[in-house]
Gaussian input, Z-matrix of N, CA and C with variables (Angstrom, degrees):
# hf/3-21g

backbone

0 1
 N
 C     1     B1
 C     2     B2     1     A1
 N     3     B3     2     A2     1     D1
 C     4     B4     3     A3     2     D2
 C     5     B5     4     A4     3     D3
 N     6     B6     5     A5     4     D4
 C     7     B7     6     A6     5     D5
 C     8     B8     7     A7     6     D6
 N     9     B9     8     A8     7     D7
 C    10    B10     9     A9     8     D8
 C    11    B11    10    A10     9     D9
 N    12    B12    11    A11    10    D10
 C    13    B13    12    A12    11    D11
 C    14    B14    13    A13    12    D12
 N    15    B15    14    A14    13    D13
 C    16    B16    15    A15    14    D14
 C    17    B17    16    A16    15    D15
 N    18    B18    17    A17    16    D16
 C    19    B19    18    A18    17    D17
 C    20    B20    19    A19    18    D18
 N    21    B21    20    A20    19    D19
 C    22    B22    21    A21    20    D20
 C    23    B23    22    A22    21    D21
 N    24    B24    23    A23    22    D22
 C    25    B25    24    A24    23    D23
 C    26    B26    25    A25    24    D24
 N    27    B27    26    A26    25    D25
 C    28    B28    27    A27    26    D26
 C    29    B29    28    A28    27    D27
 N    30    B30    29    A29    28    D28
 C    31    B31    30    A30    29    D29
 C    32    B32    31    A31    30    D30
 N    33    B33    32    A32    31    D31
 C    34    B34    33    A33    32    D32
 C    35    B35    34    A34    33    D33
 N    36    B36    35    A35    34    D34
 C    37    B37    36    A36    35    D35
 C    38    B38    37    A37    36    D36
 N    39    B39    38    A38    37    D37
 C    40    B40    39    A39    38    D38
 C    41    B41    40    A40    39    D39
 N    42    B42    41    A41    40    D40
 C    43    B43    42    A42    41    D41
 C    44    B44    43    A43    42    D42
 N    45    B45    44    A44    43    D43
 C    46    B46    45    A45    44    D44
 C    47    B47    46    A46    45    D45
 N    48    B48    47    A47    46    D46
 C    49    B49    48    A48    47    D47
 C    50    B50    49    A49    48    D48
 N    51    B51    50    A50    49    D49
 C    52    B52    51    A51    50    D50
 C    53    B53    52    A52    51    D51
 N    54    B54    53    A53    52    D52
 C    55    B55    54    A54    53    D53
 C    56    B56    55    A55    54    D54
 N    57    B57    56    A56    55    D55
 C    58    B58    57    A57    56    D56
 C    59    B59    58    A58    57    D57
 N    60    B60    59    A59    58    D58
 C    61    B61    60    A60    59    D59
 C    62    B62    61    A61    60    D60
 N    63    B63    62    A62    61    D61
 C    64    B64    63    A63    62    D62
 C    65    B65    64    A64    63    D63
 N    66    B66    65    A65    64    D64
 C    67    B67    66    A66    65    D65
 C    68    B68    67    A67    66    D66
 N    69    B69    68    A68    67    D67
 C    70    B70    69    A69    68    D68
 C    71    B71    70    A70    69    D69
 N    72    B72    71    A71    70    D70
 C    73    B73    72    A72    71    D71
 C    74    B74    73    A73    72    D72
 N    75    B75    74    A74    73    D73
 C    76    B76    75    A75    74    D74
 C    77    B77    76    A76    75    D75
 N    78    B78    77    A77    76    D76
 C    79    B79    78    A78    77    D77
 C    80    B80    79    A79    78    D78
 N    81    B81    80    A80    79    D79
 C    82    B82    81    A81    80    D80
 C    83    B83    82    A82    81    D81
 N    84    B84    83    A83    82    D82
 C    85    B85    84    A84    83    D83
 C    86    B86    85    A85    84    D84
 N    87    B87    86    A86    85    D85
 C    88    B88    87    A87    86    D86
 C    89    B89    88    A88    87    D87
 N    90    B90    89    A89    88    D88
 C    91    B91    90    A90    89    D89
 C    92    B92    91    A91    90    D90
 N    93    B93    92    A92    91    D91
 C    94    B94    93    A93    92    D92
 C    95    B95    94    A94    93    D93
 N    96    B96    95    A95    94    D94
 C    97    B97    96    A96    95    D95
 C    98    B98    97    A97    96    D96
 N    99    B99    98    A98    97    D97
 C   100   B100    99    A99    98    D98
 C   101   B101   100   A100    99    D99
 N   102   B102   101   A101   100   D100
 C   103   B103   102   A102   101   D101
 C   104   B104   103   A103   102   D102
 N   105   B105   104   A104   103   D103
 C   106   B106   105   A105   104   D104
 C   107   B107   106   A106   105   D105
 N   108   B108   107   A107   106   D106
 C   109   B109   108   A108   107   D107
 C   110   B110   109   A109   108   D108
 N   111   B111   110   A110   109   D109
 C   112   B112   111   A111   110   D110
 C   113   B113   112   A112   111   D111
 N   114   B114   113   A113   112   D112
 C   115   B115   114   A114   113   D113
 C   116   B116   115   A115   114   D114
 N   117   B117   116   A116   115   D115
 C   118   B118   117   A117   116   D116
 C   119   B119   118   A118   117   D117
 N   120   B120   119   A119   118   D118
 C   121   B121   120   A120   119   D119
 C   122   B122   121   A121   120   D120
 N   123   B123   122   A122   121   D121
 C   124   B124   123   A123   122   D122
 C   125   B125   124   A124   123   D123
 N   126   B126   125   A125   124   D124
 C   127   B127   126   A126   125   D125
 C   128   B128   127   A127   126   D126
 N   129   B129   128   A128   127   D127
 C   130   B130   129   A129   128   D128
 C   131   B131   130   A130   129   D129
 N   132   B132   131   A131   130   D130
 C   133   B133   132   A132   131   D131
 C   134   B134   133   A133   132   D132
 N   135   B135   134   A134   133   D133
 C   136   B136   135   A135   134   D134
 C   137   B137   136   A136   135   D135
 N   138   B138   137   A137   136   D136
 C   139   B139   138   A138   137   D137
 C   140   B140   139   A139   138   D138
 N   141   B141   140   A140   139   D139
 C   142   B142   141   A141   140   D140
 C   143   B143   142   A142   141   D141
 N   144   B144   143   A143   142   D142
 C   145   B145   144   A144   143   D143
 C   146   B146   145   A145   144   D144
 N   147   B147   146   A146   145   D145
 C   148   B148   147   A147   146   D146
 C   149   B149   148   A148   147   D147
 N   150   B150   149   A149   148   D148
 C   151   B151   150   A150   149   D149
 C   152   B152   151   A151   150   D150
 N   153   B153   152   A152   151   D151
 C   154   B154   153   A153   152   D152
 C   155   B155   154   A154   153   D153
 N   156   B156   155   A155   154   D154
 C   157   B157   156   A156   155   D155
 C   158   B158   157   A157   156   D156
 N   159   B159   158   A158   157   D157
 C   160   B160   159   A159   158   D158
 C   161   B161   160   A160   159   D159
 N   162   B162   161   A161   160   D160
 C   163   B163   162   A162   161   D161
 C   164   B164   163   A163   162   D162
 N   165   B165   164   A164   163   D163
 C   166   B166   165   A165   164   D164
 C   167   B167   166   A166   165   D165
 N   168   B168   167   A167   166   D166
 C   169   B169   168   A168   167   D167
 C   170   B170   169   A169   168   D168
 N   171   B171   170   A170   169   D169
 C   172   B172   171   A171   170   D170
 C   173   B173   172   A172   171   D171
 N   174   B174   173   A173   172   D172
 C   175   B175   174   A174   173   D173
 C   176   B176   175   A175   174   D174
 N   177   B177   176   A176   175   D175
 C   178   B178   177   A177   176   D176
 C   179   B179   178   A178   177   D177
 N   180   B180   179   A179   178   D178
 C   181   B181   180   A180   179   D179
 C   182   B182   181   A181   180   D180
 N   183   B183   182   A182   181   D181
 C   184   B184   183   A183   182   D182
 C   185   B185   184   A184   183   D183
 N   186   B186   185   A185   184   D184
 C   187   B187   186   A186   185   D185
 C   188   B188   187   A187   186   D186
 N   189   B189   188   A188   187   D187
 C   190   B190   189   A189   188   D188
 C   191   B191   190   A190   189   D189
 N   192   B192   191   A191   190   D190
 C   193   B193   192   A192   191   D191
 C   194   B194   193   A193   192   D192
 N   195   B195   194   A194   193   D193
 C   196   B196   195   A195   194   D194
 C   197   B197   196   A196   195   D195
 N   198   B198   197   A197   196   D196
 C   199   B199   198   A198   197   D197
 C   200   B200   199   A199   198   D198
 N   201   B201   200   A200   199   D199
 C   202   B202   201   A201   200   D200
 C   203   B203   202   A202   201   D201
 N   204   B204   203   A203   202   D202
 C   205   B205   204   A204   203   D203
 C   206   B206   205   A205   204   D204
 N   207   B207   206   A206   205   D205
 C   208   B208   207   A207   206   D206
 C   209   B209   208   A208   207   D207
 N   210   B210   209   A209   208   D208
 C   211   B211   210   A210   209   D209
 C   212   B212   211   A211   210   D210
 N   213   B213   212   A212   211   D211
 C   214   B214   213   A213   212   D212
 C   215   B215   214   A214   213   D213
 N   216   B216   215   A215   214   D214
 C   217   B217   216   A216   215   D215
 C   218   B218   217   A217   216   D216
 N   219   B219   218   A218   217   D217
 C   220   B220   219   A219   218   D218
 C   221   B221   220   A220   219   D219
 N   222   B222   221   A221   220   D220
 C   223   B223   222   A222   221   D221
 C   224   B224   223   A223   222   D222
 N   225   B225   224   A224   223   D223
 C   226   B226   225   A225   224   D224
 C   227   B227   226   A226   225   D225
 N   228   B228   227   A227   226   D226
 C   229   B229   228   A228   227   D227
 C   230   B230   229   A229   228   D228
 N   231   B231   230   A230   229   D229
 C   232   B232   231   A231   230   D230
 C   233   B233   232   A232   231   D231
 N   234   B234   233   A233   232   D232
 C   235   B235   234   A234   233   D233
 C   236   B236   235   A235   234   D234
 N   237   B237   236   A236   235   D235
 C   238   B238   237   A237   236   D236
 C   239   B239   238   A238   237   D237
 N   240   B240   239   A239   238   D238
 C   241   B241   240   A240   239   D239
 C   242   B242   241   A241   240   D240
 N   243   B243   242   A242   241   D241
 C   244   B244   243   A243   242   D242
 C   245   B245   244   A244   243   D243
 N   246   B246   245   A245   244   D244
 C   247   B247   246   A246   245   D245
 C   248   B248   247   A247   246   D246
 N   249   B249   248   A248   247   D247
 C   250   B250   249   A249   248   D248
 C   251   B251   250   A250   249   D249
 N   252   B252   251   A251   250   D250
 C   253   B253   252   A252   251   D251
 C   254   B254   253   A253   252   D252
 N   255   B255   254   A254   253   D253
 C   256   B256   255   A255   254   D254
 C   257   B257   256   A256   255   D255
 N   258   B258   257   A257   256   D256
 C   259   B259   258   A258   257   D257
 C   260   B260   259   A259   258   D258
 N   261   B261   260   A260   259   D259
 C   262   B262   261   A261   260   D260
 C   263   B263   262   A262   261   D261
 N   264   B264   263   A263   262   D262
 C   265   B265   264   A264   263   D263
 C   266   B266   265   A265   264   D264
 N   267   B267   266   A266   265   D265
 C   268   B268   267   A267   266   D266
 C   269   B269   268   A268   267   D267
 N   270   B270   269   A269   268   D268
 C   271   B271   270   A270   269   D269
 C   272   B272   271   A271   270   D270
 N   273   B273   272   A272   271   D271
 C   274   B274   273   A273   272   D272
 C   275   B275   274   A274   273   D273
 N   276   B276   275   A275   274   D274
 C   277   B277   276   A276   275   D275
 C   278   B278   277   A277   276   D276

   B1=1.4437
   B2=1.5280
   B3=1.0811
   B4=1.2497
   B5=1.3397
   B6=1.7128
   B7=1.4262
   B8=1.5789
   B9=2.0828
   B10=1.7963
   B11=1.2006
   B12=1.4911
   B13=1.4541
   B14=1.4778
   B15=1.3498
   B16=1.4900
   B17=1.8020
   B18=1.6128
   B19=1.3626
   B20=1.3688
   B21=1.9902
   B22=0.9789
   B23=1.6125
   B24=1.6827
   B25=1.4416
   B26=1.4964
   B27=1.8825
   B28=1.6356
   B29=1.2482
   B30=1.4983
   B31=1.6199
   B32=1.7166
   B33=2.0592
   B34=1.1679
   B35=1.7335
   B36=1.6209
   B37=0.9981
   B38=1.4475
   B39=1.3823
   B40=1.5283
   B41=1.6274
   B42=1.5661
   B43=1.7736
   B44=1.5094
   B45=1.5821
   B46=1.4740
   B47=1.3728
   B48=1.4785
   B49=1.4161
   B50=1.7995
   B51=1.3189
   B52=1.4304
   B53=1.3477
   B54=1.5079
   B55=1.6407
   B56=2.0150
   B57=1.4950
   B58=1.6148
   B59=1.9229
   B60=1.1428
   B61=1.8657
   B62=1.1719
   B63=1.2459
   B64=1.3398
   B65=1.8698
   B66=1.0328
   B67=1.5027
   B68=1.8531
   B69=1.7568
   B70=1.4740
   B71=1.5519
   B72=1.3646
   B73=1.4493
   B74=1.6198
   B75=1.2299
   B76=1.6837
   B77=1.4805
   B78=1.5635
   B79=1.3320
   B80=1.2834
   B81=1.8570
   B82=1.6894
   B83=1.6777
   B84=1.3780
   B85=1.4051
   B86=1.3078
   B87=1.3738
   B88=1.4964
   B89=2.0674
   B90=1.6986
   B91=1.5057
   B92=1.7535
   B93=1.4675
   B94=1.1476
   B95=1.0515
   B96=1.5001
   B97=1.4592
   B98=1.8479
   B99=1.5511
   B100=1.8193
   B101=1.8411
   B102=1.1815
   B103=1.2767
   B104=1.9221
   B105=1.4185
   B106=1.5628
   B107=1.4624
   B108=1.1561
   B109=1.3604
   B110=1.4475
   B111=1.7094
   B112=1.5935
   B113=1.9586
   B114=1.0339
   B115=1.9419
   B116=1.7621
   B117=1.5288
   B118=2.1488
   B119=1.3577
   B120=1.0959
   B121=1.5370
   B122=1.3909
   B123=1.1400
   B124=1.6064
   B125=2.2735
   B126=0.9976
   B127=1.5002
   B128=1.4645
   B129=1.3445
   B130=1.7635
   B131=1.3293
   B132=1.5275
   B133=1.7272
   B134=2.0041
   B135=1.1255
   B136=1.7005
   B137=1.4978
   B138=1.4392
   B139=1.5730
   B140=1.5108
   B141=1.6859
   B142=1.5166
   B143=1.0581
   B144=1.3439
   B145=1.5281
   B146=1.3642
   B147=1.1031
   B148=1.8515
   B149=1.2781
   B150=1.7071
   B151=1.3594
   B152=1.4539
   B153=1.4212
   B154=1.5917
   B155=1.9881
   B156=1.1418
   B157=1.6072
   B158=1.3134
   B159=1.4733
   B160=1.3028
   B161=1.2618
   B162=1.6408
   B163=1.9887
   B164=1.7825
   B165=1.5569
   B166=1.5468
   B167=1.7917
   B168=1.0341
   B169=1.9073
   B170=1.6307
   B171=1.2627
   B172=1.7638
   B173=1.3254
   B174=1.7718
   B175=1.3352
   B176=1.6536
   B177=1.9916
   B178=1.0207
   B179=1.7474
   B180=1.5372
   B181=1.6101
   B182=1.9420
   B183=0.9609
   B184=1.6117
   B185=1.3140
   B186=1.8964
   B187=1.5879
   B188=1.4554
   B189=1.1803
   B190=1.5738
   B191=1.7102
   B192=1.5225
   B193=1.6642
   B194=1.8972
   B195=1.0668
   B196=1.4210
   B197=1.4399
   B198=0.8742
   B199=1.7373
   B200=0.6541
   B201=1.2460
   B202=1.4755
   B203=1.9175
   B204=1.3576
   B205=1.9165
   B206=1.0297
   B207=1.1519
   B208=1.7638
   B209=1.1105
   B210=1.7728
   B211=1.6095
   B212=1.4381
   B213=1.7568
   B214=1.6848
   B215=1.4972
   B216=1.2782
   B217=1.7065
   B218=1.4356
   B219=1.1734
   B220=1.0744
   B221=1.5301
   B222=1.0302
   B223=1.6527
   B224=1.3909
   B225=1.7742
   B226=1.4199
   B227=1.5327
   B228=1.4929
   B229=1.0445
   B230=1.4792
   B231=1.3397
   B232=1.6570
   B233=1.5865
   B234=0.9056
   B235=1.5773
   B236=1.6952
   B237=1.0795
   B238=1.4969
   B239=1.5559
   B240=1.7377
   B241=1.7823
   B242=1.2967
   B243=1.1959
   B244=1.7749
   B245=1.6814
   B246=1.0031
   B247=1.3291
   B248=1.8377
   B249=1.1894
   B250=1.2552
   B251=1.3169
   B252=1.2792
   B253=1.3949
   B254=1.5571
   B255=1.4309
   B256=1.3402
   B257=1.5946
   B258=1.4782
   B259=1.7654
   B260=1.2249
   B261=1.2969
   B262=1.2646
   B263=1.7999
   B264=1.2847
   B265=1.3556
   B266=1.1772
   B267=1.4552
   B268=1.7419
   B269=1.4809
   B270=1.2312
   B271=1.8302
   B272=1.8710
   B273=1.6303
   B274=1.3909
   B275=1.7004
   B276=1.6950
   B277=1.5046
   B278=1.6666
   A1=110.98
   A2=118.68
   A3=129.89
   A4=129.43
   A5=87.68
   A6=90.44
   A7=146.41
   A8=85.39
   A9=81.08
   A10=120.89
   A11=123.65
   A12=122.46
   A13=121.30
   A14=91.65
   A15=86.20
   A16=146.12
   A17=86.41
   A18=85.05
   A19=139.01
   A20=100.28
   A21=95.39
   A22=112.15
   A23=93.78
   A24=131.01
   A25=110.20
   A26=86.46
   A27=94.15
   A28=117.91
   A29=99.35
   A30=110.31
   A31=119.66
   A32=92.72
   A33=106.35
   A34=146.26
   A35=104.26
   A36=108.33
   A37=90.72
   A38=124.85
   A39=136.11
   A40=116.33
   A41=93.11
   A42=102.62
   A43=108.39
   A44=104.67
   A45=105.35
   A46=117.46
   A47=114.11
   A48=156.80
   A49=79.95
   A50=118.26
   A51=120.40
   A52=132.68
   A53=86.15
   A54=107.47
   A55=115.79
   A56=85.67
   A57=87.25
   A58=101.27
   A59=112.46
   A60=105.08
   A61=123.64
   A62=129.53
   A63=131.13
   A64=102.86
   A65=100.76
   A66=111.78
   A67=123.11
   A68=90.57
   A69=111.60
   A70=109.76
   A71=137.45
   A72=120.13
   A73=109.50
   A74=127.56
   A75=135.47
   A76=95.63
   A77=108.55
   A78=99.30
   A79=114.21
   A80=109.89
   A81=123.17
   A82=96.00
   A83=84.17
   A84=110.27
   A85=120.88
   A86=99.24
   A87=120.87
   A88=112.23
   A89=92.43
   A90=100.14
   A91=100.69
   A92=141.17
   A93=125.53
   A94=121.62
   A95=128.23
   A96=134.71
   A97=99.35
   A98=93.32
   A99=107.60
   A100=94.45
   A101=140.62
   A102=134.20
   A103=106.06
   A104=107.49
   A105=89.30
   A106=95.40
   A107=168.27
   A108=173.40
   A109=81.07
   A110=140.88
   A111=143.82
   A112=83.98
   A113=125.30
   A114=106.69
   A115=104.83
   A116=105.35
   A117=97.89
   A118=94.26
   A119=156.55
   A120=133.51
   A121=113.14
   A122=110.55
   A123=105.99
   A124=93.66
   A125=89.97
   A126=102.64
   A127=123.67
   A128=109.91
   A129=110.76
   A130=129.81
   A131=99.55
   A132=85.73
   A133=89.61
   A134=104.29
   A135=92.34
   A136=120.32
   A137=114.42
   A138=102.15
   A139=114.33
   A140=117.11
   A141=108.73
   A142=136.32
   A143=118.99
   A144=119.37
   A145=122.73
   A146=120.59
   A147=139.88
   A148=103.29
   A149=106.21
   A150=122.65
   A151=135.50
   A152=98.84
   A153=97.98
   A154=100.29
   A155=112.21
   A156=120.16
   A157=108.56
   A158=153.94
   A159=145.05
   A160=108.78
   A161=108.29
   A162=109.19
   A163=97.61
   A164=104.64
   A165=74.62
   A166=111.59
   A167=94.66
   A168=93.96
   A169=104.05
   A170=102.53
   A171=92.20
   A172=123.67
   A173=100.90
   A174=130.08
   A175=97.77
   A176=107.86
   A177=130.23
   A178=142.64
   A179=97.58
   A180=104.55
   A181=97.39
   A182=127.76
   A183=119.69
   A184=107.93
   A185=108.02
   A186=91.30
   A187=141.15
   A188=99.71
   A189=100.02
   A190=127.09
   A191=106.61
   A192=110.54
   A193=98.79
   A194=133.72
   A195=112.55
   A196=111.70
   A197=141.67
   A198=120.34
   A199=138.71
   A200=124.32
   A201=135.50
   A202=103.50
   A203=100.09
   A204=91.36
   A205=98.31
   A206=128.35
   A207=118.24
   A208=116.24
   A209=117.66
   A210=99.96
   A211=81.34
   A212=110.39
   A213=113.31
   A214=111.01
   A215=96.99
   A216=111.06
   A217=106.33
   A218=162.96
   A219=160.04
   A220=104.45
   A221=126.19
   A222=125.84
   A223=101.41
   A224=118.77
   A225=123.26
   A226=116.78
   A227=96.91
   A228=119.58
   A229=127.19
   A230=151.64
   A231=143.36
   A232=116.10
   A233=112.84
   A234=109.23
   A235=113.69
   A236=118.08
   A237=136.42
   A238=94.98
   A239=118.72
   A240=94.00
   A241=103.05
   A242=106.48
   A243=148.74
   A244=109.46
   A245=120.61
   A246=123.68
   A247=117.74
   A248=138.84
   A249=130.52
   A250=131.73
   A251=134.41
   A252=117.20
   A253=103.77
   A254=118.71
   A255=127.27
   A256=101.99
   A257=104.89
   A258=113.95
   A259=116.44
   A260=99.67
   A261=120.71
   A262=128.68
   A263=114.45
   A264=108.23
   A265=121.89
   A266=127.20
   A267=110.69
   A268=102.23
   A269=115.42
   A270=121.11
   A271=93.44
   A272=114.71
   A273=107.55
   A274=116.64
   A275=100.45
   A276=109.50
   A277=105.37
   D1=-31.52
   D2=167.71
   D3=-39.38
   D4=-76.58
   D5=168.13
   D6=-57.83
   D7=-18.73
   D8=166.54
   D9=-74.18
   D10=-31.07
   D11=156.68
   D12=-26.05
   D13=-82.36
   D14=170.01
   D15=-31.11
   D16=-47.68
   D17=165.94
   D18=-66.67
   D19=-21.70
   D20=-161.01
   D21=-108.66
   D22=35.56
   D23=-164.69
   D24=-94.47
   D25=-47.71
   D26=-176.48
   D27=-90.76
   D28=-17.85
   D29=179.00
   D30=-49.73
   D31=-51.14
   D32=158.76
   D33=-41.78
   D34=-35.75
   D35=-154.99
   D36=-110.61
   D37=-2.82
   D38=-177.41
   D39=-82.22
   D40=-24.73
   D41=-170.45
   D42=-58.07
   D43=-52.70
   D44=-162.65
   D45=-44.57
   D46=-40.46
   D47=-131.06
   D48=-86.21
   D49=-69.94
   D50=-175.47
   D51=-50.35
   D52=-60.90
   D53=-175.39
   D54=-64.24
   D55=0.79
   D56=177.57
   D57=-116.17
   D58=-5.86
   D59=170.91
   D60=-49.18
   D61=-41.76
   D62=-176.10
   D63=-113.05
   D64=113.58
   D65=178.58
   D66=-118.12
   D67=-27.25
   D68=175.21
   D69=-69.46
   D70=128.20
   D71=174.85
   D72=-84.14
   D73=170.43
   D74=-179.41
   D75=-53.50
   D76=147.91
   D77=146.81
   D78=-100.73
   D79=165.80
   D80=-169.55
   D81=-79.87
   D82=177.99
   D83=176.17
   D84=-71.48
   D85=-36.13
   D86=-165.99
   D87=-96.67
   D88=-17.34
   D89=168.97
   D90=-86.00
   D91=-21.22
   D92=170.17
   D93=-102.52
   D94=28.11
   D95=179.20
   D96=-110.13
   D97=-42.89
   D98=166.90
   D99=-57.66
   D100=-76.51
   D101=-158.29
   D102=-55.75
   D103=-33.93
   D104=179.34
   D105=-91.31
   D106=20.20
   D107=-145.11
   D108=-133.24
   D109=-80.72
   D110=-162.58
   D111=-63.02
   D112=-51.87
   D113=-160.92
   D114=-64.09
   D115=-37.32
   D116=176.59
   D117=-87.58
   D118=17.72
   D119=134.44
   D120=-69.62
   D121=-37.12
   D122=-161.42
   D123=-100.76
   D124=9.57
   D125=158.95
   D126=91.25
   D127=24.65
   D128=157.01
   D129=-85.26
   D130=131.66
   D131=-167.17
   D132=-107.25
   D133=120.25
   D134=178.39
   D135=-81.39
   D136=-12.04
   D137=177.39
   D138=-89.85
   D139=9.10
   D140=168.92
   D141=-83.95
   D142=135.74
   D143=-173.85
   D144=-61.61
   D145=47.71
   D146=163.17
   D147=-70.88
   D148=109.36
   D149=131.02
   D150=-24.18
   D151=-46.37
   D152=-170.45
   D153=-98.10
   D154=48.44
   D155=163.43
   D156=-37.11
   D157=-64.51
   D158=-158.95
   D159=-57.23
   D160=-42.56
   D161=-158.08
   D162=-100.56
   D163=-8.85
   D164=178.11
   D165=-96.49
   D166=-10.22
   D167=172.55
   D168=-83.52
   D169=-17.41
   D170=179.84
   D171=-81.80
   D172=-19.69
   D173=-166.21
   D174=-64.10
   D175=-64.45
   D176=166.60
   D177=-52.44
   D178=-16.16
   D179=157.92
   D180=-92.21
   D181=-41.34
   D182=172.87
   D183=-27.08
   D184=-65.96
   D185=173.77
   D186=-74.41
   D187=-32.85
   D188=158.99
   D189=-37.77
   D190=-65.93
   D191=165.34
   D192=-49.76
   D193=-84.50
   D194=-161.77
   D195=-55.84
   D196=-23.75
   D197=145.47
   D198=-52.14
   D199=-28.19
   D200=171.64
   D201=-79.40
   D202=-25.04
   D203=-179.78
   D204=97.26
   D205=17.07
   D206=159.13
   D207=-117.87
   D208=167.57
   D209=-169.38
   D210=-144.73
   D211=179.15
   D212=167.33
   D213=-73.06
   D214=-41.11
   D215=-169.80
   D216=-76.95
   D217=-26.84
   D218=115.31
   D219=172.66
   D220=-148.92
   D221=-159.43
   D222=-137.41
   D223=-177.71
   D224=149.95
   D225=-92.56
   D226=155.96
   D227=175.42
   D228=-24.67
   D229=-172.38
   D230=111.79
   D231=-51.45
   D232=-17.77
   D233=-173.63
   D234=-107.32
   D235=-5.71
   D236=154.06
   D237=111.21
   D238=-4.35
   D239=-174.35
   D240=-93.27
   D241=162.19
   D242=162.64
   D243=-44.77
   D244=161.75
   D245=151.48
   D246=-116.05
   D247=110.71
   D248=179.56
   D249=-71.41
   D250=136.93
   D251=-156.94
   D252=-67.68
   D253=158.97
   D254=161.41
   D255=-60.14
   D256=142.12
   D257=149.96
   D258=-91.09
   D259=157.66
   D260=174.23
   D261=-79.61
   D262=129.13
   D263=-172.88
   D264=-30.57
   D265=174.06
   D266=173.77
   D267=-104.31
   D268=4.92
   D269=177.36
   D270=-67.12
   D271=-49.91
   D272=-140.81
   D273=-96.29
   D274=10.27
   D275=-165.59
   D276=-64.86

């Protein structure tokens, strides 16, 4: 008797846990035909026989994100300032 408790303990406490893994929906067909449509404007050609495959699609989402106004490193403000990097203690130079 126990153990059905138990199980039906963890069963309980397991649901939340699942039913929240996937939160992202699929993307369409037609949303990744638009994303390679923005990468050969901004100049990937995918059927060329390039060796260097990793850096030139990476090259080509680079420009895409800065057209779009986004960056990896982050952006400026609304108010036009910068943020300056933190220094480093003078213990850790």
């Amino acid at each position: 008797m126990k153990t059905l408790i138990y199980a039906t303990l963890a069963v309980a406490l397991a649901t939340p846990v699942v039913s929240f893994a996937q939160t992202a929906e699929p993307v369409t067909r037609a949303e990744v035909r638009a994303d390679l449509v923005q990468l050969e404007s901004a100049g990937y050609r995918p059927v060329s026989q390039d060796a260097t495959y990793p850096s030139d699609i990476q090259a080509a989402e680079a420009r895409v994100h800065a057209g779009n106004g986004a960056s990896a490193y982050g952006g400026v403000s609304d108010t036009g300032t910068s943020v300056s990097p933190v220094s480093s203690p003078a213990g850790n130079q």
